[in-house]
C-alpha atoms as one frame of an Amber mdcrd trajectory, in Angstrom:
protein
  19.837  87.922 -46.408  20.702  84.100 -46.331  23.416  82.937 -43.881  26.113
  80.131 -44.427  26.890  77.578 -41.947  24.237  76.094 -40.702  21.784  78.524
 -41.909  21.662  79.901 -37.844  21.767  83.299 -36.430  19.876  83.003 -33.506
  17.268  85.857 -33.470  14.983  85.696 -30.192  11.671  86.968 -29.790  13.166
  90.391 -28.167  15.378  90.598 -31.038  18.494  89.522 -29.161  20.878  87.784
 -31.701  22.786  84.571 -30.542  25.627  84.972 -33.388  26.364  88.625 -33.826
  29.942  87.952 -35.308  28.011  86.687 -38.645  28.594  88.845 -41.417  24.882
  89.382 -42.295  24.045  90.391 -38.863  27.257  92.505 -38.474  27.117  94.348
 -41.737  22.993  94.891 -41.113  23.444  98.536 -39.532  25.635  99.440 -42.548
  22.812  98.047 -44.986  19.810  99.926 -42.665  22.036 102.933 -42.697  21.845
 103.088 -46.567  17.947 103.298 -46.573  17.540  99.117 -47.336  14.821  96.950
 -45.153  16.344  93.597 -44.395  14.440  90.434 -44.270  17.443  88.296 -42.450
  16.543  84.299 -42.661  17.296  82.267 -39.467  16.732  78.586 -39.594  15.288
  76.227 -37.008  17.449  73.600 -38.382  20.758  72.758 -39.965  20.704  73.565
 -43.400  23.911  72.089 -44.666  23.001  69.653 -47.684  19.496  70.710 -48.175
  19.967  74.307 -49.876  20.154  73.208 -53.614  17.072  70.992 -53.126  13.519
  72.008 -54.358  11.640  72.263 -50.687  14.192  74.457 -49.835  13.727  76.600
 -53.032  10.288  76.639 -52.496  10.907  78.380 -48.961  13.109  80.715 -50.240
  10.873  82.400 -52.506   8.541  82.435 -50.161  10.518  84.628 -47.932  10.817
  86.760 -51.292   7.143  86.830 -51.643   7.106  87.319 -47.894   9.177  90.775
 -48.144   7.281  91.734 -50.937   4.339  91.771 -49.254   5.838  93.589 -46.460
   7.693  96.399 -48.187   6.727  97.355 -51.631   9.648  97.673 -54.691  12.088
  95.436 -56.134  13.544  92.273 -53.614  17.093  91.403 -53.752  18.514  87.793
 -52.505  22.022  88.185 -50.930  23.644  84.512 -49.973  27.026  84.553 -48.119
  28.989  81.262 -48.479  26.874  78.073 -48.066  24.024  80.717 -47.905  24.617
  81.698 -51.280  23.821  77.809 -52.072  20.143  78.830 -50.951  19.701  82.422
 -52.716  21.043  80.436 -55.997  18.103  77.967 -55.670  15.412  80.755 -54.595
  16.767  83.205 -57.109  15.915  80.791 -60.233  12.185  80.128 -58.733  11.138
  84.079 -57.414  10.843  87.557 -58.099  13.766  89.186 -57.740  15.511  91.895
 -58.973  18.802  90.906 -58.239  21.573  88.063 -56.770  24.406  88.886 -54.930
  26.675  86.097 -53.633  29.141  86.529 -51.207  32.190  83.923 -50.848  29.866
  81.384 -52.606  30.663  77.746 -52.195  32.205  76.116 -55.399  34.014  73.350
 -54.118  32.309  70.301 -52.222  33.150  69.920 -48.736  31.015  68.851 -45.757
  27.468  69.844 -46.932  27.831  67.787 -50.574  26.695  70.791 -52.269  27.587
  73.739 -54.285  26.134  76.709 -56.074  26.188  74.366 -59.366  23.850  72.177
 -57.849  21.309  75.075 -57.212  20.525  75.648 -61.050  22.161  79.051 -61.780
  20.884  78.496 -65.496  17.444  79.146 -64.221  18.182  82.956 -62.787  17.434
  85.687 -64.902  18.265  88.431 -62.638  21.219  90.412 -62.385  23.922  88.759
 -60.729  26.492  89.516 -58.346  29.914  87.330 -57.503  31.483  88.644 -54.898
  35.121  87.449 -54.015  37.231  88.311 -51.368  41.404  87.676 -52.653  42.311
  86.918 -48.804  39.860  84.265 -48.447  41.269  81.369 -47.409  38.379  78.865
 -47.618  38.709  75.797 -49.339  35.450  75.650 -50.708  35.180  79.595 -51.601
  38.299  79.544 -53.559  38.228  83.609 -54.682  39.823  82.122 -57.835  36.513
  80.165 -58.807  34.783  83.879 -59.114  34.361  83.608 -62.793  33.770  80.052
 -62.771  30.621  80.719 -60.845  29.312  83.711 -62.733  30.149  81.637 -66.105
  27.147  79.085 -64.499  24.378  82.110 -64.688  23.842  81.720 -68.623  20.745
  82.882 -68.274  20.987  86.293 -66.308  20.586  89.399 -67.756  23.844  90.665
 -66.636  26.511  88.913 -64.438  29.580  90.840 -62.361  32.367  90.084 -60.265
  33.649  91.726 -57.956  36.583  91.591 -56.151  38.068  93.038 -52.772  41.897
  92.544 -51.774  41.720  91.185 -48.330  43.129  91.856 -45.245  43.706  88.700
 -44.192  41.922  89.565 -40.750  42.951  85.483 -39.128  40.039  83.614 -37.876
  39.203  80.335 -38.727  39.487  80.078 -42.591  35.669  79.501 -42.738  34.569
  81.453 -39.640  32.716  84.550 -39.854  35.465  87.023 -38.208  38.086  86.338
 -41.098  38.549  86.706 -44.884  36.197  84.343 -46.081  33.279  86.919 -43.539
  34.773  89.503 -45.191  36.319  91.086 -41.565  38.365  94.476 -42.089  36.499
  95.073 -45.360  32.773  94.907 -44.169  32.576  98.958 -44.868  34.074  98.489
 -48.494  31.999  95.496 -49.466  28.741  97.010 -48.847  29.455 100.349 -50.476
  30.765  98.429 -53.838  27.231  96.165 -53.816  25.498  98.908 -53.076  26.688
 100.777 -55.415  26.084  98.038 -57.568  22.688  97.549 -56.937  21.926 101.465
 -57.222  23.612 101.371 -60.745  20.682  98.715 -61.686  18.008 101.453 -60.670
  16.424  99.468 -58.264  15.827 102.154 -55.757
């Protein structure tokens, strides 16, 4: 699970989290409730601008290689906003059985990066695009959903899917609204779920 923003949830030693209001951390107990183990990537540094490059890459599939190794079957990547920069990237260079991007960044803003920087041609996986109607991002425009899956020419399959709001307030690029998929969190994991359990993966 790859955060957007900075790339910073804040997970002490004792497991405390600093950011609980991101939608990875928030929608974890929904996730751990449906039998999934997590593997939730916190950075010790601001990512912004350096997701589509190839150290990053490189890191990202390690953390794949690093859940394989710690719970056997198939490994997912799931990338929300600027986060789904990053699971783009790692998705083209690891093994994975699947993408899902949530809200992912099409439109250059402060970071100078999108998810067509991050070589979608090179992922062979199933993907995922995820879009949320209410969000009001400007650079996760719900209307550039099939733009981004058209970039994955190389997947096996590619969906979208797409939830109708609310539109919960919030900043429009803050975790507790839209674009962090607040009012909805119950509906969006049961539809990838049940996306990911239609692939067999479990």
């Amino acid at each position: 699970m790859l955060p957007g923003g900075a790339g910073t949830v804040g997970i002490g030693a004792d497991g405390t989290v600093a950011r609980p209001d991101n939608v990875v951390i928030r929608t974890a107990p929904l996730w751990l409730g449906r039998g999934y183990a997590l593997l939730i990537a916190d950075a010790g540094e601001n990512l912004r601008g350096a997701r589509a490059g190839t150290a990053y890459g490189g890191a990202v599939a390690a953390l794949v290689a690093a859940a394989h190794a710690a719970v056997p079957g198939p490994a997912v990547l799931v990338g929300t906003s600027q986060g789904a920069i990053a699971a783009v990237n790692g998705a083209g260079r690891a093994d994975v059985a699947g993408l899902v991007l949530l809200e992912a960044v099409s439109r250059l803003g402060g970071s100078g990066e999108t998810v067509f920087e991050a070589r979608p041609a090179a992922v062979a996986a199933p993907v995922l695009v995820v879009a949320n109607g209410a969000d009001r991002c400007p650079v996760t425009p719900p209307g550039d959903a099939a733009r981004v899956a058209a970039a994955f020419t190389g997947a096996s399959r590619v969906d979208v899917l797409r939830l109708a709001g609310p539109d919960a307030g919030g900043r429009d690029c803050g975790s507790l609204s839209a674009h962090g998929y607040r009012g909805v969190e119950g509906e969006m994991v049961e539809r990838v779920a049940g996306w990911l359990e239609r692939l067999r993966l479990r």
